[in-house]
C-alpha positions in Angstrom: 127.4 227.7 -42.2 129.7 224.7 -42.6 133.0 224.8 -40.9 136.2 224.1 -43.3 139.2 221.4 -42.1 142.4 222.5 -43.2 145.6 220.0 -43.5 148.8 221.4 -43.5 151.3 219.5 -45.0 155.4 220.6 -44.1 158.0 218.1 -46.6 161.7 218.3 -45.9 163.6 217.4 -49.0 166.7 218.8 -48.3 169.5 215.6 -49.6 171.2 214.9 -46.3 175.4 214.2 -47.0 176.5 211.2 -48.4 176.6 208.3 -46.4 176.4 205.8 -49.2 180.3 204.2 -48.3 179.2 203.6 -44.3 181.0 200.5 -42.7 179.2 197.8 -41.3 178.1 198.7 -37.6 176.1 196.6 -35.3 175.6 200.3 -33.7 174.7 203.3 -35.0 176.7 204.6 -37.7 178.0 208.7 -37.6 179.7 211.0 -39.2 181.5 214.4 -38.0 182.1 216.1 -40.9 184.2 219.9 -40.3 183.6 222.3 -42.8 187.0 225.4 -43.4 184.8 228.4 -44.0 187.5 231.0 -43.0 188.2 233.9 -45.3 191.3 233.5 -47.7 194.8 234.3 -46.0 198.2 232.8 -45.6 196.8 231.4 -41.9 196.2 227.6 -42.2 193.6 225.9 -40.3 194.9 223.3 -38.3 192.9 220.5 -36.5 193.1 217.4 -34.2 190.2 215.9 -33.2 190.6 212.5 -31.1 188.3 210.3 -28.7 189.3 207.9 -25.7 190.6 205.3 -28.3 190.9 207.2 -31.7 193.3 209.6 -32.1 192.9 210.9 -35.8 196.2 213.0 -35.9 197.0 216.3 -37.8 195.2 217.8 -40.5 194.5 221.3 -42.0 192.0 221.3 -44.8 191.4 223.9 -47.6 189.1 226.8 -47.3 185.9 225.2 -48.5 187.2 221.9 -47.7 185.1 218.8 -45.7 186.9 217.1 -43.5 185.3 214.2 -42.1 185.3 210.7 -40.5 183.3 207.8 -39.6 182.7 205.8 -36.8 180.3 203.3 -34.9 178.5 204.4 -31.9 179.5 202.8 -28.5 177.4 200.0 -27.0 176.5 202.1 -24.1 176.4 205.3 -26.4 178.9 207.1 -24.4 181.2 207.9 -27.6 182.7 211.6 -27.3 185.0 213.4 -30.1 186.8 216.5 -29.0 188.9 218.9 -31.0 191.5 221.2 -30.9 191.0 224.0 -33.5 194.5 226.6 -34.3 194.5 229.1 -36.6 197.1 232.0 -36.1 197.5 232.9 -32.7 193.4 231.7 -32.0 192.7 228.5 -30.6 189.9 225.8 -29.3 189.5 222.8 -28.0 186.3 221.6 -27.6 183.4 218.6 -27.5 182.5 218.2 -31.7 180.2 214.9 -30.5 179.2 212.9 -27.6 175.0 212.4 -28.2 174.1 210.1 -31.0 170.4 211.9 -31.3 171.6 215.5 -30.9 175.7 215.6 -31.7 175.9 217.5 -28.5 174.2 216.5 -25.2 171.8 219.3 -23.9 170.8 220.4 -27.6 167.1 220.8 -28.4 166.7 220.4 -32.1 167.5 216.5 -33.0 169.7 215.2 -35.4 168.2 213.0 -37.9 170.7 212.2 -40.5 173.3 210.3 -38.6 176.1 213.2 -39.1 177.3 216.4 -37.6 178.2 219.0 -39.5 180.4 222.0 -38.2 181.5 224.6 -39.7 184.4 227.1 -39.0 184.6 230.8 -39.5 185.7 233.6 -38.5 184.2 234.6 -35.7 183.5 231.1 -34.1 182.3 227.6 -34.4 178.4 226.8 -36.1 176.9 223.7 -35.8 173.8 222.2 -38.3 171.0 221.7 -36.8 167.0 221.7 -38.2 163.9 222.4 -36.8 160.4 223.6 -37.1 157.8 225.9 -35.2 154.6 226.6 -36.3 151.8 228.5 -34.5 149.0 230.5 -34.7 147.1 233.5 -32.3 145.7 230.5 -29.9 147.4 227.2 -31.2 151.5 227.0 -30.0 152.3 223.6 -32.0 156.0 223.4 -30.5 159.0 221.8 -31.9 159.8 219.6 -33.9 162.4 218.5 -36.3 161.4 216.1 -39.5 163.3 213.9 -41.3 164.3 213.7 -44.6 160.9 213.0 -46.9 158.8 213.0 -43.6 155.5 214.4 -43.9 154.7 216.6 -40.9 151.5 217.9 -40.4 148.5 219.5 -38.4 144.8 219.7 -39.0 142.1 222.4 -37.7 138.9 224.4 -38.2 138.7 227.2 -40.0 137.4 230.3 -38.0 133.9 231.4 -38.5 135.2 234.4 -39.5 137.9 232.8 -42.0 140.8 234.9 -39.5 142.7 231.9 -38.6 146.2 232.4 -39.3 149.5 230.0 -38.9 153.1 230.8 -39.4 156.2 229.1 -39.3 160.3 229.6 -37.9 162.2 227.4 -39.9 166.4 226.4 -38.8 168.7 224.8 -40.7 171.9 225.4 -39.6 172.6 228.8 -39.3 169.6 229.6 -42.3 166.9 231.1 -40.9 163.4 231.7 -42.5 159.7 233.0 -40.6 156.2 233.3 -42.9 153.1 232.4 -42.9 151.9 228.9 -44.2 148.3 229.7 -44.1 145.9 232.3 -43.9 143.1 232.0 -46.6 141.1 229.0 -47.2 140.8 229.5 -50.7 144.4 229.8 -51.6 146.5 228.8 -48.7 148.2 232.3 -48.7 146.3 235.4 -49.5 147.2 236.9 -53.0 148.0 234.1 -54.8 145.8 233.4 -57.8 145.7 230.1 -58.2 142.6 228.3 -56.0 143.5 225.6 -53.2 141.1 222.6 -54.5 141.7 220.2 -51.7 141.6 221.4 -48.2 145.3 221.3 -48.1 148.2 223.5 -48.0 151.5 221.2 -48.7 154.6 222.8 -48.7 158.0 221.4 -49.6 161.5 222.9 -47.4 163.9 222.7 -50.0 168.0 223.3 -50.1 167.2 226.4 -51.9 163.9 227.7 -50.3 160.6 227.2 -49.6 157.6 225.4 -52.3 153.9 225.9 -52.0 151.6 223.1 -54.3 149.6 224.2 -56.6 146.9 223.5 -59.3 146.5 224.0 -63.3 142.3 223.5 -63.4 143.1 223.1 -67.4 145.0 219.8 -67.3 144.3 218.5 -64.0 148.2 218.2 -62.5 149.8 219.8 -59.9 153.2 221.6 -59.5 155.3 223.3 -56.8 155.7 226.9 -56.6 158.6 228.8 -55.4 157.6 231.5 -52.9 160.8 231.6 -50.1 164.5 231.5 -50.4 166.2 231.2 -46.8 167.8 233.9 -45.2 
């Protein structure tokens, strides 16, 4: 009996925010960006966020609302942003950066895109964040966190049985989503009823969900198929 090799194939493809307007930095450039996600009501948000040497003043965006600045990372990579959050008798003060790789020192889940992105609502302070963990019954693969249009991958050996089985947590932000990525080596993912032709199973993590490829045998191409919206 010949034994199969599976590729898995994980895309990110979600478009990161726009940092097409960055200044010129010797260091690394970031961005804090603070997104008003409170529900409607008379209260205004009102912020002040301010570092050793940058005091950004007053500001109270809109509900929906991005507020945001730019900045060059220290030499020595020791620059920290704090901020002071009021809104009605609630208030917070609190670090918004000070880790160039993971906005917050003592974070697990890298940041790739050279922003952090907070948003605030009602019942507290959420933070962006990414990251993937795949396994299957005997194979943990750990973490890991891809960047934009990184390819990130495993390969492996079918079972003799054909049982083998992988699934996936996927974060982004506070989206959350868990299924399996393979678990029939004819289709990728039992019940579908279009034949895996290549030994491959490549999905694309998209803004609004989850794509698995697929084949037309009539005119040779392939497309994406959607199969999982985030929770």
């Amino acid at each position: 009996m010949s034994i199969s090799f599976i590729n898995i194939f994980l895309v990110l493809l979600i478009t990161p925010l726009d940092l097409s307007t960055a200044k010129i930095c010797i260091t690394t450039v970031m961005e804090v960006h603070i997104f008003n996600k409170l529900p409607f009501n008379l209260l205004p948000l009102q912020i002040h966020c301010e570092s050793g040497d940058d005091d950004l003043g007053q500001h109270s965006p809109a509900i929906d609302e991005d507020y945001h600045w730019r900045f060059c990372e220290a030499f020595m990579g020791n620059t920290l942003y704090f901020c002071q959050f009021q809104w009605g008798i609630r208030y917070k003060k609190f670090n918004v950066f000070n880790d160039v790789e993971y906005c917050l020192d003592g974070l697990k889940s890298p940041n790739r895109l050279h922003y952090c992105k907070w948003e605030v609502r009602n019942d507290g302070f959420y933070l962006e964040q990414y990251n993937i963990h795949c396994e299957s019954g005997d194979d943990d693969l750990g973490h890991h966190s891809p960047m934009i249009d990184e390819d990130y991958h495993w390969r492996f050996c079918e079972a003799l049985m054909q049982t083998t089985l992988y699934f996936c947590r996927f974060r982004w932000g506070i989206k959350y989503k868990r299924f399996n990525v393979f678990n029939d080596v004819t289709y990728c993912i039992y019940g579908l009823k279009v034949p895996n032709r290549l030994n491959y199973c490549k999905w694309e993590v998209r803004y609004d969900g989850f794509y698995l490829e697929q084949h037309n045998a009539i005119n040779d191409t392939y497309y994406m198929t959607f199969l999982h919206e985030w929770h």
